[in-house]
C-alpha positions, 0 to 999 in steps of 0.5 A, a space after each residue: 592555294 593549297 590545291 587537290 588533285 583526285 584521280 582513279 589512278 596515279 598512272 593518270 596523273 602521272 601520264 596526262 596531268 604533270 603539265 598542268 602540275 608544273 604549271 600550277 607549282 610554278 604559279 606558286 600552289 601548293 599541289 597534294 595528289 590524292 590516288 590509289 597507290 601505283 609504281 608511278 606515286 612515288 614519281 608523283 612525290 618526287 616531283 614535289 607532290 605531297 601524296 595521299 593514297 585512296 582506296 578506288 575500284 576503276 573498274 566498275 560500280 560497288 555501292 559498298 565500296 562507292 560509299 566507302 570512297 565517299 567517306 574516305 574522301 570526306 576523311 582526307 579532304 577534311 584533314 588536307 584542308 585544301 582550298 581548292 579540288 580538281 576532280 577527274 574521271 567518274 567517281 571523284 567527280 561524283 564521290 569527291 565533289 559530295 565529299 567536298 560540298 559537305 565540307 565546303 570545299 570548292 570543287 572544279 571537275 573535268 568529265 573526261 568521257 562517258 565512256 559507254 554508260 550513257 550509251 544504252 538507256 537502261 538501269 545503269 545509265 539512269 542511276 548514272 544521270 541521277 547521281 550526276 545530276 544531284 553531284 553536278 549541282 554543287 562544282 564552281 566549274 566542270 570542264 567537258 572535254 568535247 561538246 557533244 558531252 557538254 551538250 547531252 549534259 545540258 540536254 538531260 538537266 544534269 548541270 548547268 550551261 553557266 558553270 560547264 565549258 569545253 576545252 581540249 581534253 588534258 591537252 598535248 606536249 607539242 614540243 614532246 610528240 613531234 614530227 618524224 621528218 626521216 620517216 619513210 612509208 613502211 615496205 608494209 604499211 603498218 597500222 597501230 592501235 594504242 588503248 588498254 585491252 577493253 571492249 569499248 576501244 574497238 579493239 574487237 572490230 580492229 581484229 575482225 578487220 584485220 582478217 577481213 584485210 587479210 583474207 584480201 590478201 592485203 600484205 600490211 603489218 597491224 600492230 597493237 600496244 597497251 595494256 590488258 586490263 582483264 579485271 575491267 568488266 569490259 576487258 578482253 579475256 587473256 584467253 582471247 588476246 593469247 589466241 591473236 597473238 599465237 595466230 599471229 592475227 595481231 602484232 601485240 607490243 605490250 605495254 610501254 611509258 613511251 609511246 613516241 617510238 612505236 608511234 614514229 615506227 607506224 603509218 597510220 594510228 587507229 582506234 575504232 573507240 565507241 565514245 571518247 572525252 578526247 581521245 589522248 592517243 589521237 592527239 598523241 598521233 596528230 601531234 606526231 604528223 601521223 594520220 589516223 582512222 578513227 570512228 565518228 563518235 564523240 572525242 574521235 571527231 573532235 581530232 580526226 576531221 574526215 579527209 584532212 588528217 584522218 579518216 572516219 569509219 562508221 561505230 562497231 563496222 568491223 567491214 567499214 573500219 577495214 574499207 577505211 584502212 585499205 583506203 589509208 594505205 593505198 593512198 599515195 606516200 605525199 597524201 599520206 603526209 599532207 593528212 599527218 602535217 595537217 594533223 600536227 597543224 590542227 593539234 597546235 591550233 586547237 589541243 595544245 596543252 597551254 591552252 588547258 594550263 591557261 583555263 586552269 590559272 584563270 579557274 583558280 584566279 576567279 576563286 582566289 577573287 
C-alpha cells in the first residue's frame, strides 16, 4: 500500500515515528511524509520517504490559516493518491481526516494528547469538542495513547468506543535507551526535566521547587534540557528563561538529538506536565532504569506507578513537586535502583515499540481486507 503519514512537523516524525516507518517499508509499503519542511526532511527522505512539505502553524488556532491547511491537504492528498493516511497531533487529525473523507481516502489517527484544551470548559475547548466531533465520525481507526483520553472522548460523544483503541503511545526502542550499569548516584543528586520550554510542562512549578529546595538548604544540581519555543502561545518568554540561567536557578542544557547522555548522567527525570497522551520523555527514562517524579495526570500515570518506578506529585504543586523531589533524593542508592529497574521492567512489559508496530500492520492488513 501506498501509505500517508501527516505530522505538525518533520522533527516529529523523524524523532518518534521512524520505527514504525522501518516497520512498514520492511512490510513491503510504500511510505510519502507529508510535514512542514525542517533540518530533519531531508533525514526523512534519505531513509526512502518521498516527501512533501505542507504548510501548518503548531502553535495554536488561525481559522484562516486552518482552512487553508484543510485545502492544501485536499490538494496533495488528491495528487499523492495514497491508499491509506495516518494522521497525528490536532490539526491533521481534525483537517487532514475532512480533507481524506472528501476524497474517500481511509484514515487511521493517533491523539497523541490533549494537551491542555480540554482542560478548562470554555469557548475553546467547546470549539474544539465540536470539530473533533464532526472529524472523528469518519476514521477507520483512531488509536488513544492513554485510557483517560479514550474515556473522555467517549464521554462527550466525540467517537465512537467501536473504532477507538489505546495503545502505548509511539512506543520506545528498548534496545536503544538502555540501562547505565556503571552509573553511580551523583556526590549531588542531579535532577533533570526534558520538554520544550512551555507552560504546560510545568516547567514553572519545576523552578519554584527548585528554590523551595534551595532556600532548604538542599545541596542537589537541577538540570533543564529542551527547546525554547518562544512562539507557542504557551511558551515561556526568553526573558524569563535568561534570568534562571543568569541566576544560575537552573542548570539549562540547550537542546540535543540525543538525550540518552544527559539521561544516564542524572538521578532522576522529572516532569511535573499538566496533561500527556504518553509522555515520551518518561518512557525515555524508564526505559534507561531511571526513576521519575512525575504529576499524577493523564499519560504521567500511565508510566510512572507511585512508589514502584516514581513518585507522583499533586498538578500545578510547586511545594508538593519539591516534597517528592526531596523524597527521591534521600532515599537509599539501592531503593533508587530498584524504582529504575522496576522502571525498565514496566516499559518492556507494556511501552515497547513492537507492541505499537504490531497494531500498525494489523490496522493496515484489515484495510488491505
Amino acid at each position: 500500500m501506498k501509505v500517508a503519514i501527516v505530522l505538525n512537523t518533520s522533527w516529529n516524525v523523524y524523532n518518534f515515528r521512524m520505527g514504525l516507518i522501518k516497520a512498514l517499508q520492511k512490510a513491503g509499503h510504500e511510505i510519502v511524509v507529508i510535514s512542514p519542511y525542517d533540518q530533519y526532511s531531508e533525514k526523512i527522505i534519505d531513509a526512502g520517504c518521498e516527501y512533501h512539505k505542507v504548510k501548518m502553524d503548531s502553535r495554536g488556532a488561525n481559522p484562516i490559516k486552518d482552512t487553508a491547511l484543510l485545502f492544501e491537504l485536499f490538494f496533495k492528498y488528491r495528487k499523492i493518491k495514497p491508499d491509506v493516511i495516518l494522521h497525528y497531533t490536532i490539526k491533521p487529525n481534525i483537517y487532514g481526516t475532512i480533507a481524506s473523507t472528501l476524497l474517500g481516502i481511509p484514515a487511521v489517527n493517533n491523539v497523541c494528547g490533549l494537551g491542555t484544551v480540554f482542560l478548562n470548559e470554555n469557548l475553546v475547548s467547546k470549539i474544539a469538542g465540536w470539530m473533533y466531533r464532526i472529524a472523528f465520525r469518519y476514521p477507520k481507526k483512531v488509536f488513544f495513547q492513554n485510557s483517560d483520553d479514550l474515556d473522555l472522548f467517549v464521554r462527550k460523544q466525540l467517537i465512537k468506543s467501536s473504532v477507538s483503541e489505546v495503545i502505548p503511545g509511539s512506543g520506545i526502542n528498548v534496545s536503544h535507551f538502555t540501562p547505565d550499569n556503571n552509573h553511580k548516584k551523583n556526590d549531588r543528586f542531579t535532577f533533570l526535566l526534558i520538554s520544550r520550554l512551555i507552560h504546560d510542562k510545568g516547567i514553572l512549578e519545576y523552578i519554584e521547587a527548585i528554590k523551595s529546595m534551595r532556600s532548604e538548604g538542599i545541596n542537589a544540581r537541577f538540570q533543564l534540557l529542551g527547546a525554547k519555543d518562544i512562539k507557542h502561545k504557551r511558551g515561556i518568554d526568553e526573558a524569563i528563561i535568561d534570568d534562571w540561567i543568569s541566576n544560575n536557578t537552573v542548570e539549562y542544557l540547550g537542546k540535543t538529538d540525543d538525550v540518552r547522555p544527559f539521561i544516564h548522567n542524572a538521578d532522576c527525570i522529572v516532569l511535573p506536565s499538566y496533561r500527556e497522551g504518553t509522555p515520551r520523555t518518561l518512557l525515555e527514562a524508564a526505559s534507561s532504569a531511571k526513576p521519575i517524579v512525575a504529576t499524577d495526570v493523564p499519560g504521567c500515570k500511565n508510566v510512572v506507578e507511585h512508589k514502584y518506578n516514581g513518585l507522583l506529585c499533586e498538578l500545578k504543586d510547586s511545594g508538593d513537586l519539591a516534597r517528592k523531589m526531596t523524597e527521591m533524593m534521600n532515599l537509599d542508592e539501592h531503593v533508587i535502583r530498584k524504582l529504575g529497574i522496576n522502571g525498565r521492567k514496566k516499559v518492556e512489559r507494556e511501552f515497547s515499540e513492537s507492541f505499537v508496530i504490531d497494531k500498525y500492520l494489523s490496522c493496515l492488513n484489515d484495510l488491505q481486507k
